[in-house]
N, C-alpha and C positions, 0 to 999 in steps of 0.2 A: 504494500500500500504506500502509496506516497504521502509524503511529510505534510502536514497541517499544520499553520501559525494561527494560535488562538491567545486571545488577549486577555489578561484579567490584572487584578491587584494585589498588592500586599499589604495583611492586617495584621503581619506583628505586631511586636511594644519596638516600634522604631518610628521618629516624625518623622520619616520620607515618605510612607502611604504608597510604593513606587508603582508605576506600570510597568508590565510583566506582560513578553512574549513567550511564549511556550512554543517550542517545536515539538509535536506527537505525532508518533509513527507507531498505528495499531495498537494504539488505546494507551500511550506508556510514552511518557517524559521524555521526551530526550534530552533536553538542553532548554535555559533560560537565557534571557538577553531583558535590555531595558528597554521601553518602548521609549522611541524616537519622537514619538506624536506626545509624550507626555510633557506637558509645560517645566515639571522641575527631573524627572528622570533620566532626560534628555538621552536616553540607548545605553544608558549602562547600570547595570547590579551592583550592591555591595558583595564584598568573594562571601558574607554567608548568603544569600538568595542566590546568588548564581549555582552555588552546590547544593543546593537544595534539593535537587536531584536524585543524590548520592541517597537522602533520608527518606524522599521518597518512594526509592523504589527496594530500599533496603530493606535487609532483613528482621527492625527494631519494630514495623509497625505492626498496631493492634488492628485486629480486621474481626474478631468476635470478642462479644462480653465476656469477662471471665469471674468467678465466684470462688472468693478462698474458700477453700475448707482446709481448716487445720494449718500447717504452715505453706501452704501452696495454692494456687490459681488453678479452677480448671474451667476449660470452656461450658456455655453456658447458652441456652437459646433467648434468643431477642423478647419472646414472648412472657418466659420463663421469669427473666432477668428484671422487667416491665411489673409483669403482675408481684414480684419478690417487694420491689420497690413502695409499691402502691400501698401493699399490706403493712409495710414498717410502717409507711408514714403516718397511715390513717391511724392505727395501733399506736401508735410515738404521740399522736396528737391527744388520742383519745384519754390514755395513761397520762400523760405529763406535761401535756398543753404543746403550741407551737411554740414556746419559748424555748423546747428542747431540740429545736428544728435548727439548723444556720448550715445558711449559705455563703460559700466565701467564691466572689468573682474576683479571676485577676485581671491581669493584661496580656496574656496567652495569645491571644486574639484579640484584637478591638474592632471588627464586625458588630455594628449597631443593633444587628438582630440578638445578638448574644443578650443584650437588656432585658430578651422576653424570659432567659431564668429569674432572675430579679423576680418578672411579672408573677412568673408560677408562687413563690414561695412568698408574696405579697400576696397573693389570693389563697392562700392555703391557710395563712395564717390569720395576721403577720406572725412569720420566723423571725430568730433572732439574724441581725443585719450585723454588716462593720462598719466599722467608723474608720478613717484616717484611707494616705495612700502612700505606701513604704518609696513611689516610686519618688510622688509629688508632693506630696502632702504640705511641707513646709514653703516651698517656693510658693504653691498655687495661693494657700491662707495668706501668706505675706501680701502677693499682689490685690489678695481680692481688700485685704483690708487697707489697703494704700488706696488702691484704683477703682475698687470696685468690683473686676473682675481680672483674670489673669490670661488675656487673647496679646494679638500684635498688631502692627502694622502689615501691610503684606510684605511678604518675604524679599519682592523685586526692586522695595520702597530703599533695601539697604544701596544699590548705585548710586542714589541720592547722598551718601554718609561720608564727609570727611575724612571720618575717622572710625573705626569700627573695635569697639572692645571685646574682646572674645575673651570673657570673665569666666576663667575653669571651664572650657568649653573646647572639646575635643571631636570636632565635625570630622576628622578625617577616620574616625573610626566609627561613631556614633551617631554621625549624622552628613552623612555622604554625599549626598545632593549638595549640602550647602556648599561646599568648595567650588562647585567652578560659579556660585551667584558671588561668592568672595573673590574670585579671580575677578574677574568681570567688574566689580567695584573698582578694586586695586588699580585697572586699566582703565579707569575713567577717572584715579585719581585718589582715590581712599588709602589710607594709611591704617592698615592690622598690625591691632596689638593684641599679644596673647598674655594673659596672665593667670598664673598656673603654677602651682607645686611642682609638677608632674612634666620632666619633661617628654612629648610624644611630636609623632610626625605632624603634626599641626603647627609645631615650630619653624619649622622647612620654610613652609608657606608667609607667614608672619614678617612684616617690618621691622615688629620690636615683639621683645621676648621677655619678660620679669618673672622670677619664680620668690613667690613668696613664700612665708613661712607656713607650715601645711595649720590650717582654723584661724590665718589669719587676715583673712579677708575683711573682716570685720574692722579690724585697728587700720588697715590700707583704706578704706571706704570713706575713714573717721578724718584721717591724716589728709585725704583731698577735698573734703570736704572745709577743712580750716583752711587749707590754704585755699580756695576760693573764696571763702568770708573775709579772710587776709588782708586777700589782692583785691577787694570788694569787684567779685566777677560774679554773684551773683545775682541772677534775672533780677532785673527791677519788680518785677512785675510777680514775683514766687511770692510773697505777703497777701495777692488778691487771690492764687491758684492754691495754694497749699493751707491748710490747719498745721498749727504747731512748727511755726518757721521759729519763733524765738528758742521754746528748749531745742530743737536740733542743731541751734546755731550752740546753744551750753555744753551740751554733747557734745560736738565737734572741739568748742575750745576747752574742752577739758586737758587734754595735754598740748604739748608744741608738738610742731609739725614732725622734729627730733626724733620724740617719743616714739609720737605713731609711727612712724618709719622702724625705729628700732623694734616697736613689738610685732611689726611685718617681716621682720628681717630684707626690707632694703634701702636704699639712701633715701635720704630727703632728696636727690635730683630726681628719684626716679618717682615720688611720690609729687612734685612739683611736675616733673612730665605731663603727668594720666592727666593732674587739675586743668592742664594748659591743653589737652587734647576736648578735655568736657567743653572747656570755655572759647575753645575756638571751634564750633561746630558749625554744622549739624554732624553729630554723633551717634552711634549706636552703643548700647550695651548689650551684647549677644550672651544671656546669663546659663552657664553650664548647670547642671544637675547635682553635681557631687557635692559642692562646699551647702548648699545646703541639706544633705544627709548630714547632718551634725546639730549637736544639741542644740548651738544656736544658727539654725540653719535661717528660722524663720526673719529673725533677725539680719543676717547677714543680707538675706535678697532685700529686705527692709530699708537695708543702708544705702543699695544699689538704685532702688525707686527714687530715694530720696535726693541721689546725686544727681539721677537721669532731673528729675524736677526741676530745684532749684536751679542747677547749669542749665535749662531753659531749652533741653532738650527734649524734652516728653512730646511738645505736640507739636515738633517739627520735624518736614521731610525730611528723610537719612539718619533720623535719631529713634528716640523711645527706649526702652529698656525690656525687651523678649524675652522673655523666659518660658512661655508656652502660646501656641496655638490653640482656639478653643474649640476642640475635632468635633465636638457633638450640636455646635452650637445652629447648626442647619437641621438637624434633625428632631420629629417631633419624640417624644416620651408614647411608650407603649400603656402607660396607665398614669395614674399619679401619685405621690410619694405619700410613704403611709409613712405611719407612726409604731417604730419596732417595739417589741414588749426588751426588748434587750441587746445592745449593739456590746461586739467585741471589738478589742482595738490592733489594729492589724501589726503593726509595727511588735508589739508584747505577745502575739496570739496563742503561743506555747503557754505561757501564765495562764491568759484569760478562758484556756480551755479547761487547763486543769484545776483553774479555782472557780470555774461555775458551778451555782450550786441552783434548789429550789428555782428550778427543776438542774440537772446536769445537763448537757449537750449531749444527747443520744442517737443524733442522726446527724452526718454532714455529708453535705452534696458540692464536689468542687470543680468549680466552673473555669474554664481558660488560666488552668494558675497551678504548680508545683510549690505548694510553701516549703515542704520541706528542706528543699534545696535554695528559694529563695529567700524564705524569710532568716532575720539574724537569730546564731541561738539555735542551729538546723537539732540537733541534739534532743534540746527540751519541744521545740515543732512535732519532728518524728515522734517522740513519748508521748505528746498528746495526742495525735491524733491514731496509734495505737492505744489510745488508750478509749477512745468513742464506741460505742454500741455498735454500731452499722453506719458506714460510711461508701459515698460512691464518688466514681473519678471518672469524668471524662476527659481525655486526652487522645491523639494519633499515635503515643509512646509510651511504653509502661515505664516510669522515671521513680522517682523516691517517695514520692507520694503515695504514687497507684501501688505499686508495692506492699503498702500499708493501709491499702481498699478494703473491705468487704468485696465490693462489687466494680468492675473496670469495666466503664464502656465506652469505647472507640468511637473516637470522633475525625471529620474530615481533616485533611491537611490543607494548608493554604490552599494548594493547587485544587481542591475538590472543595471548596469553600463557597457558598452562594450568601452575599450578601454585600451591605454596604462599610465606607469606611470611609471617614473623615482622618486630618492628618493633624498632628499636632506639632510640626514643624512649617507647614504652609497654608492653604486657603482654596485648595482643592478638594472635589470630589470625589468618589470613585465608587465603580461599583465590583465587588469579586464575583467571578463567574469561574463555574468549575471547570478548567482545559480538558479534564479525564473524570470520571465515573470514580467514586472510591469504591475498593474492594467492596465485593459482596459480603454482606456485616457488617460494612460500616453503616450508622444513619447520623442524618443529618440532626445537629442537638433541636430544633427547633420542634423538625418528626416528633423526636423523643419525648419532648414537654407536652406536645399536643397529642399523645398518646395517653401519659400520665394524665392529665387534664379528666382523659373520661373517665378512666379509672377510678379518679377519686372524685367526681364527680364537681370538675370545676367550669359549672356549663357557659361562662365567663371568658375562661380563655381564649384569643382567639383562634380559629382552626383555621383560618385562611392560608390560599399558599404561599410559595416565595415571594414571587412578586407581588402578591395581595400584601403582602406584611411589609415590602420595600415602600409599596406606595404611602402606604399608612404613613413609614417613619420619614418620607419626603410630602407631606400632604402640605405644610406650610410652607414649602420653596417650590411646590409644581409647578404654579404661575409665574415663576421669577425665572427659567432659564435651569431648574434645577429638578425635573421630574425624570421617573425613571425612562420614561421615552426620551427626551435628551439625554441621557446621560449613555444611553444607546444609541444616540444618533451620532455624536461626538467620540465614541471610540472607547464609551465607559469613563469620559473623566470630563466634570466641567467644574467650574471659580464658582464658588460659595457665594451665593447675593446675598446675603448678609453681613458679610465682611468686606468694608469696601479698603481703599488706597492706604488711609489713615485710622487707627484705632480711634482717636479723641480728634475729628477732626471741625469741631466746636470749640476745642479750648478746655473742656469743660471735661473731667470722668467722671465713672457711675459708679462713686459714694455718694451714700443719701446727701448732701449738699452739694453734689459736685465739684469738692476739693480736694485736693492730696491729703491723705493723712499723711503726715512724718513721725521717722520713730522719734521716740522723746528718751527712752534709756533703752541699754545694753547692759544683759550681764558680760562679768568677765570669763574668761575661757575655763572652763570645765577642769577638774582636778581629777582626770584618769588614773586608773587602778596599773600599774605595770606586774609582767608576771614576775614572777622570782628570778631572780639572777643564778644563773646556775651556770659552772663550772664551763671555762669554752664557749659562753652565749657572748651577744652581740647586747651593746645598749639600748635600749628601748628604741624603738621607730614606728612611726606614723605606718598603719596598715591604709594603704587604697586599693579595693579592690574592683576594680574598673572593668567599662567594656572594653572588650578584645573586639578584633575583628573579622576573629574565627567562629565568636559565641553569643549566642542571644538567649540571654539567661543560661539554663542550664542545656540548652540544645545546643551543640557543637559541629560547623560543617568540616567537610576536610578532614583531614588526621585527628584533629581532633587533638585532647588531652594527652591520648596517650595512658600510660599505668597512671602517674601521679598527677597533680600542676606544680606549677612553678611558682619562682617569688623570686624579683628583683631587684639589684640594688644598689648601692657605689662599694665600687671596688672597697674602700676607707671604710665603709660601714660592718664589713663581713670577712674585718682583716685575720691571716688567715687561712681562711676557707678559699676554695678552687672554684672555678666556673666550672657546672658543670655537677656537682656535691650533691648528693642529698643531702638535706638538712631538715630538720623540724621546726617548726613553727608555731610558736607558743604564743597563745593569752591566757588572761584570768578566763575564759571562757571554756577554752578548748586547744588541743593541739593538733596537726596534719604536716606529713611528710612533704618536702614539696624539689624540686630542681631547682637548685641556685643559678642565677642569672647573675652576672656582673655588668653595670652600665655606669660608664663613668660621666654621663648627661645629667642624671639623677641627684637629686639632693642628700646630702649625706644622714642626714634624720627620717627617711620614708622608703618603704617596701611596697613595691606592688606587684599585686596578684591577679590573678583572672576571675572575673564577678560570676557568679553563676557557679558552675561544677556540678560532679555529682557526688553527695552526702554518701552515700553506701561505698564508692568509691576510695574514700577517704582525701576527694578531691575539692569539698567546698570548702571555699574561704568565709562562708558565712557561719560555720562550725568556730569561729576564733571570732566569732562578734558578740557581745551583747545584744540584748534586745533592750535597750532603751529607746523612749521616743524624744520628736524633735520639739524644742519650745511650742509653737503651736501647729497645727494643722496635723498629727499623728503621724508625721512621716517618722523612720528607721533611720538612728542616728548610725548608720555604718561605718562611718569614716572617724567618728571617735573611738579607736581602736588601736592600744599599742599590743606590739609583738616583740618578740625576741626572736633570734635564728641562732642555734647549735645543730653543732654535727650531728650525726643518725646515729 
C-alpha cells in the first residue's frame, strides 16, 4: 500500500500544541515531521515527538485492561472490567459517601475533552477534587493576583521587543518552537538575555548570559528594581496603573543595590545592566517555570510582574511579562464547577492520602497523570496509593502508577487521540485527529465515561459523539472563525479570537479595579535540611531537576535512560570522583544511584538531573524531593532540594 500523510496535533504537557505529519503505511506509523502549514511548528518536531514512533509501535503498550490479582496483572475483558468499576463505585458511595471517591487529573494529555472525567465524578458525587498544580501552580496564582489572570500577548508581538528577558527559561529544550520566533527578533534587532542558574544550550543562542545564585531571583528582581527608583526610571504614570507603588518602592530600598547583587551572587554592573535593559524598552520578560517550583516561587514571579509594571513595560508592544498562555480560554466548560465535599493538595498528595480520614479515600481513578513518578516524595506517593481500596489507571503504558492499579485501562496515544487542544505557549488552535486506529482494546476514555454513565445511572452525562462533544466545547468561538468546520477547513489549526495582539491592550488589567497589584513583602530564603555529611561526599548542592530533551515526564524517547540516570556537575564540585562514576545521590528524603556527568559550564553549588524517570527503576529524581508546597497557588517546591554525591 502506498504511504498516506495524515495530519493531527500534539497534547502533551509541552506549550508548543505542535502540528504533526504522520507518514502510515498499512495502518502503522512510520515516521513524524512538523507541519509546515503550522503558524508556530513551522516543519519541525522536538527529537521526543519525532520518536514517538519508537513508543508507539513498541512493545510497552497496553492494548487490554488488566486486573491484579495478588501480586500480578492479568488480562481482563472490556465489559468485565466496566461492570467491576460500576459496582465499586456505586458500593464506595453507598458505604462511605462520594467523599471516599477522588479523582486526580494530570497533564498527561491536555485534550479538552479529557475535562469530561472531571464531568463524570462531579455528577457522581461531588468526589473529593484537588487543589493546586505541581506544574503551575505558583506562577499562575502570582499573575492572576497581580493581573488578574495569567495569559500573554501573542507570541509574534515578541519582534516588537528591544530586549527580550529569558528569566530561567530554557526554550531550546522545553519549548522549541520559540527559538526560531527568538531568532527572528534578534534579526530585526532584539537583544536576548538569559538568566539562569543552569547553564544549557539556550546560552549559544543568547547576547548576554548571567547565572545567578540558584532561589535567587528574588534578591536580582529586588536589586533592579532600586536601581530604577535610583535613577528615577520609573513610569511616570505606574502610581495611576498599579496599587501598592509606595511599599514596593520600601521593599526595593531595603538594601543597596551592593546587597542585592551580593545575595544574587553577581555584580552591581550586571544588576545595573537588566534595570537599563527594563528602562530602555519595549521589553519582554519571557518567565521560565522552574524558579518558581520553590517555596517562594509565588513571590518570585510577583517581583517579575512588578518590574515588567513599573519599567512601563506591561502594556506595551514587544514587552509584558509571559509566563503562560491561557490554553483553555477559547473553550466552553463541559458543566459547571461544583462544590467538593473535600479537595487534596497535589503538590503533598502522598500525606493527604494517607491522612484522610471520615471517610478514607477508597476509590481512585487516575486520569492523564503518573504521580508516582511525578509527584515529589515518589516513595510516600507509591505507599499511598498502595495503600487505597480499588484504584484505576488509564494510560497507553503500564509506568509506576498503573503498576500499583487495581484495574489498568489503556488508553489512546497521541497518535490515536480524537480531540481538541489549546497551547499554553501561543494563541492557536488545534484539533487531534487519530492518523491510525488504536489496537483492538484500546477505547477511547470518553467511550469509557459514557459507558460508566449508564451503568451507574448518570442519565446526565453526555452521550454524544466526538465531534458532538468538540462542538459543544467550541460553541462560544463557532461564530468567531473558530468552529470545528474551520478548524477543518484550515488544516486543523486556526488563532484563538479571543486573544487578540495585546493582553491589556486598554491600559487597564483584570483585577477587580483594574490595577497592578504589587508585592509589598518577601520572605527571606528558606532554611533547607542538608543530608549528613558522610565520609567521600561532596558539599551540599542545589538539586535541579529539569526537562531533558529526550523526556517528557517520565516517558522517554530514544535510548532513553538507560539502567540508571545521571547527575551533573562542575568538575570542582565532585573533586575526586571521575566522569563517568556511579555515584549516589543523597537527600533528607531519599537516595538513587545515578552516572556522574562532569561540566565545567555549570555553577559550582548545583547538580542536575533529569525531571521525570522511572521510581521502580531507581531512576526518579523526585524520590530525593520533599513534598513541600509553594507560598501560594499549591504548586511543588522541587527545586528547594539539596543533595550530596559519594561514590557507590
Amino acid at each position: 500500500m502506498a504511504a498516506e500523510v495524515r495530519r493531527t496535533a500534539c497534547a502533551r504537557d509541552c506549550p508548543d500544541a505542535c502540528g504533526i505529519l504522520a507518514t502510515v503505511v498499512d495502518g502503522r506509523v512510520e515516521s513524524l515531521r512538523g507541519d509546515p502549514d503550522h503558524p508556530v511548528t513551522r516543519g519541525f518536531l522536538c527529537f521526543r515527538t519525532s520518536r514517538f514512533v519508537d513508543l508507539q509501535n513498541g512493545p510497552d503498550r497496553l492494548t487490554q485492561p488488566l486486573l491484579r490479582r495478588g501480586s500480578s496483572h492479568e488480562p481482563i475483558g472490556w465489559d468485565q472490567a466496566l461492570e467491576l468499576v460500576a459496582e465499586r463505585l456505586v458500593a464506595i458511595r453507598r458505604e462511605s459517601g462520594p467523599a471516599a471517591i477522588f479523582h486526580y487529573r494530570s497533564g498527561g494529555s491536555l485534550g479538552i475533552l479529557k475535562g469530561l472525567a472531571d464531568l463524570f465524578f462531579d455528577q457522581f458525587g461531588p468526589c473529593t477534587g484537588k487543589v493546586g498544580d505541581i506544574c503551575s501552580g505558583a506562577g499562575e496564582a502570582a499573575q492572576i493576583e497581580d493581573l488578574g489572570t495569567s495569559d500573554s500577548n501573542d507570541l509574534f508581538d515578541l519582534q516588537n521587543a528591544r530586549h527580550i528577558l529569558l528569566w530561567g527559561k530554557n526554550p531550546t529544550v522545553s519549548n522549541v518552537h520559540l527559538v526560531p520566533v527568538l531568532k527572528d527578533a534578534q534579526q530585526r534587532g532584539s537583544k536576548l538575555v538569559l538568566i539562569d542558574p543552569v547553564h544549557h544550550k539556550t546560552a549559544n543562542h543568547a547576547d548576554e548570559f548571567l547565572q545567578p545564585a540558584p532561589g535567587g531571583d528574588l534578591e536580582l528582581a529586588l536589586g533592579i528594581a532600586r536601581v530604577l527608583f535610583e535613577t528615577g526610571r520609573i513610569d511616570p504614570r505606574a502610581g495611576e496603573f498599579c496599587d501598592g507603588l509606595p511599599a514596593f518602592r520600601v521593599l526595593a530600598m531595603g538594601r543597596t543595590v551592593a546587597e542585592w547583587a551580593k545575595a544574587a551572587d553577581l555584580t552591581v554592573e550586571q544588576v545595573r545592566f537588566l534595570a537599563d535593559c527594563l528602562a530602555n524598552g519595549p521589553t519582554a520578560i519571557l518567565v521560565g517555570w522552574g524558579m518558581q517550583r520553590r517555596q517562594r516561587g509565588g513571590a518570585i514571579v510577583r517581583a517579575l510582574d512588578a518590574l515588567c509594571a513599573v519599567s512601563g513595560n506591561l502594556f506595551r508592544s514587544g514587552g509584558g511579562v509571559s509566563f503562560y498562555f491561557k490554553r483553555r480560554k477559547a473553550f466552553s466548560p463541559f458543566g459547571p464547577a461544583v462544590q467538593h465535599p473535600r479537595v487534596l493538595r497535589e503538590p503533598v498528595l502522598g500525606a493527604d492520602l494517607l491522612a484522610a480520614r471520615d471517610p478514607a479515600i477508597r476509590f481512585l481513578w487516575v486520569t492523564a497523570g503518573n504521580p508516582v513518578a511525578m509527584l515529589p516524595d515518589s516513595a510516600n506517593v507509591a505507599r499511598a496509593l498502595a495503600n487505597v481500596e480499588f484504584s484505576v489507571v488509564v494510560d497507553p503504558f503500564f509506568g509506576d502508577t498503573a503498576r500499583r492499579a487495581s484495574l489498568v485501562l489503556p488508553a489512546p496515544t497521541l497518535l490515536e487521540d480524537d480531540d481538541l487542544v489549546g497551547s499554553y505557549g501561543h494563541h492557536f488552535l488545534s484539533e487531534t485527529r487519530p492518523v491510525v486506529a488504536p489496537p483492538a482494546g484500546v477505547v477511547h476514555e470518553v467511550a469509557i465515561f459514557q459507558q460508566l454513565a449508564r451503568r451507574v445511572g448518570l442519565a446526565a452525562y453526555p452521550q454524544g459523539s466526538i465531534d458532538e462533544l468538540k462542538a459543544l466545547a467550541l460553541r462560544h468561538v463557532a461564530d468567531r472563525g473558530a468552529s470545528l468546520a474551520d478548524l477543518r477547513r484550515t488544516g486543523g489549526t486556526v488563532r484563538s479570537p479571543v486573544s487578540g495582539p495585546l493582553l491589556f491592550p486598554d491600559g487597564k488589567v483584570l483585577t477587580a479595579n483594574g490595577r497592578v497589584q504589587l508585592l509589598a513583602a518577601a520572605a527571606p530564603p528558606p532554611e533547607l535540611p542538608a543530608p549528613p555529611a558522610l565520609p567521600g561526599a561532596t558539599s551540599p548542592l542545589w538539586l535541579f531537576s529539569n526537562s531533558t530533551e529526550k523526556s517528557q515526564a517520565s516517558i522517554w524517547s530514544g535510548k532513553g535512560l538507560g539502567e540508571r540516570t545521571w547527575i551533573a556537575v562542575h568538575p570542582e564540585a565532585a573533586a575526586g570522583m571521575q566522569h563517568g562514576q556511579i555515584v549516589v545521590v543523597a537527600s533528607v528524603t531519599g537516595a538513587v544511584e545515578a552516572e556522574l556527568r562532569l561540566d565545567a559550564s555549570q555553577r559550582r553549588d548545583v547538580a542536575l538531573m533529569p525531571k521525570g524517570g522511572h521510581f521502580d527503576r531507581g531512576q526518579a529524581a523526585n524520590a530525593l524531593i520533599a513534598a513541600v508546597p509553594t507560598d501560594i497557588g499549591f504548586g511543588a517546591a522541587y527545586l528547594d532540594c539539596l543533595v550530596r554525591i559519594r561514590p557507590r
